[in-house]
N, C-alpha and C positions, 0 to 999 in steps of 0.2 A: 296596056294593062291586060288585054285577052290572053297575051302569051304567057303571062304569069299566072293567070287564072288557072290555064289550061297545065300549066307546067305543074301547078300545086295540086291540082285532080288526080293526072297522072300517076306523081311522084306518092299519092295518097294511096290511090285503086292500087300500085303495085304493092302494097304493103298488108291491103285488105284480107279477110279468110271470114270467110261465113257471113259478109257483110259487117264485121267488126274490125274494129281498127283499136290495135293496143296502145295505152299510156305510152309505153314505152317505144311505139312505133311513131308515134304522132310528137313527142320532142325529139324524135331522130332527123324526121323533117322538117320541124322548126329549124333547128340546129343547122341540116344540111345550105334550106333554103334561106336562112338567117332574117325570119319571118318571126312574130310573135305568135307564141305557144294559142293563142287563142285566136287567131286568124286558121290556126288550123281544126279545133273543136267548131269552128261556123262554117267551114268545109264541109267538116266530117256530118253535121247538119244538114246543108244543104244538101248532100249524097245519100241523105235519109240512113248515114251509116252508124250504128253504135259502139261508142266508147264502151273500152272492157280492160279489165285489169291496173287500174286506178295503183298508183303506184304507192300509194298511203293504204291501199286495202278496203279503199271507202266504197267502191262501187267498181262491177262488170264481174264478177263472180259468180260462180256456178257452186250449188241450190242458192245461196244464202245472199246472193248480190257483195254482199261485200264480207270480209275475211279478217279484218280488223278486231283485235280482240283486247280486253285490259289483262296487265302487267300484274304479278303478284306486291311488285315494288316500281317505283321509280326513282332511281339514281337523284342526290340534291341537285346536281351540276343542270339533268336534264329538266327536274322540274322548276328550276330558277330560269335559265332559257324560254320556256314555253309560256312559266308567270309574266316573262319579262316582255315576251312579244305580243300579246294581246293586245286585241283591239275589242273593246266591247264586250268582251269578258272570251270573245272566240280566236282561234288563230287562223291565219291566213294560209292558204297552200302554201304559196312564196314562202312565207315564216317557218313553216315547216320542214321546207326544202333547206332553207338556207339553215337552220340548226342542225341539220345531219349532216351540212357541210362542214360549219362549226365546230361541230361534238365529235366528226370521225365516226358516226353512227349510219345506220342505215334509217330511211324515210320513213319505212314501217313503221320502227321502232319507234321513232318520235311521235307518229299516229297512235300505235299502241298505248304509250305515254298517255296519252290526251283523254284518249276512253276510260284510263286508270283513273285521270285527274276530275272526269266526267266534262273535257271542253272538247266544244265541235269545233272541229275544222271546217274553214268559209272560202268561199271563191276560188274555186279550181280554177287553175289555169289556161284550162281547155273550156271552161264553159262548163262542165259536166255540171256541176253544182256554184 
């Protein structure tokens, strides 16, 4: 188990800048190391390093932390999707991932979506939220 410990540190610090680790750099390593998204947010934890650039826009952002903005509109297609995945009246990362896979949209956009619809998005993948 040490070797994997040490192999997921590694593979993390090389990816590191300013002691931040991007969304996007932290499912590069899940993916590579074919580990769960959120064994690597309790890494990035441990290494006292911070998640930045939240791929929904929800957090790691510069002034504003997060970048996420509401839509003037939202498409029926999308807001039937997002009615349709709730849990508790919120959607889940996952949920949200997987409907821009669905839709042929991007992540944002289905975040965007949300803050239109006024629904938060819950349990980041990585642990952030």
């Amino acid at each position: 188990m040490p070797e994997k410990i040490s192999l997921l540190e590694k593979e993390i610090m090389s990816r590191v800048t300013d002691n931040e680790l991007s969304c996007v750099a932290a499912f590069e390593i899940a993916g590579k190391l074919h580990i769960p998204e959120s064994d690597i947010g309790a890494a990035a934890d441990r290494l006292s390093l911070k998640l930045v650039n939240c791929q929904l826009g929800l957090f790691g952002y510069k002034p504003d932390k997060k970048i996420v903005k509401a839509q003037e509109t939202v498409s029926a297609e999308l807001k039937a999707a997002i009615s349709n995945s709730l849990e508790d009246g919120r959607l889940s990362c996952i949920k949200a991932w997987e409907i821009a896979v669905k839709l042929n949209t991007q992540r944002f956009s289905v975040s965007c979506a949300c803050e239109t619809l006024k629904i938060k998005i819950k349990e980041c993948r990585l642990g952030a939220f």
